[in-house]
C-alpha positions, -999 to +999 in steps of 0.1 A: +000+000+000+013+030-007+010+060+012-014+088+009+002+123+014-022+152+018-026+181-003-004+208+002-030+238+017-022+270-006-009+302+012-016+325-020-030+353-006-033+346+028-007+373+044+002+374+078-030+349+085-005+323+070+013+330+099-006+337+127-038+312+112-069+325+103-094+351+126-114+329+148-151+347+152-161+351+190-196+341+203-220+365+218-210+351+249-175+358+246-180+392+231-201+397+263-174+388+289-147+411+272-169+442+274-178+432+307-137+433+317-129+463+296-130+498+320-161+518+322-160+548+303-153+582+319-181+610+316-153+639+306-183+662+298-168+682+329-135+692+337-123+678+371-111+705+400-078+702+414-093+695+449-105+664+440-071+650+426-054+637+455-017+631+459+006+599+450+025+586+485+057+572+481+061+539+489+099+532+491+122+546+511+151+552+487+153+588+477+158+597+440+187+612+434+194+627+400+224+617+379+252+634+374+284+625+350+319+618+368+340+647+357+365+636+333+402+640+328+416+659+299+442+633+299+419+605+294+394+627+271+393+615+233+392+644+211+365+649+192+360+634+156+364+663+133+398+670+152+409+634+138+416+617+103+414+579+096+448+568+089+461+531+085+497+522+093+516+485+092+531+476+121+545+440+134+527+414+154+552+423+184+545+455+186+507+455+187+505+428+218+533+457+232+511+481+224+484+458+241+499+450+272+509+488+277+470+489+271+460+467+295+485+481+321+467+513+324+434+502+319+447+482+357+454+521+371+419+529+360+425+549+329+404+545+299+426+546+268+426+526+236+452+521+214+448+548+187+454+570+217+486+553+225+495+558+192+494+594+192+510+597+222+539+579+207+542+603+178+535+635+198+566+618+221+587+613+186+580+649+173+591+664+213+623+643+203+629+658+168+626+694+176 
């Protein structure tokens, strides 16, 4: 015997129903229960008084404190895009774990650097040596 496969069912026009499956229709019943649970409107014919709006408590104990930025550095401050250009320079495997580990070794004395920055410290270092 062989065996039977069903018919594929066609999509074609379906959209997002192929998807999600068709709309199922409710029953009075059920359309009754969800209009029962929705909110009863608000008559907004007049305008509430401030008197009767009564104050939120606050429940926890923690005060809210607003945030404020740590100052930072002018060391550790990257200058600003438009005072930099995108330049690409070879250098050997060697020195970029150096470059790395020097890095790394003040990332440990908490200052946030990365290696383009190390990099033009090391020129600005050269050019203090040439003139």
């Amino acid at each position: 015997m062989a065996d039977k496969k069903s018919k594929r069912v066609s999509m074609q026009g379906m959209g997002a129903d192929a998807f999600f499956g068709l709309p199922v229709e409710k029953t009075e019943q059920e359309e009754t229960i969800e209009e029962e649970q929705l909110p009863a409107k608000q008559d907004t014919s007049t305008p509430a008084s401030q008197e009767a709006i009564q104050p939120v408590k606050q429940e926890s104990a923690m005060p809210v404190t607003p945030y404020t930025a740590l100052p930072v550095s002018q060391q550790s401050r990257t200058p600003a895009k438009q005072d930099l250009i995108k330049a690409t320079y070879y250098i050997r495997p060697e020195q970029d774990i150096k470059l790395e580990q020097i890095r790394l070794q003040r990332r440990l004395k908490g200052e946030r650097i990365d290696k383009s920055a190390l990099v033009r410290e090391a020129i600005d270092k050269l050019i203090e040596e040439t003139n």
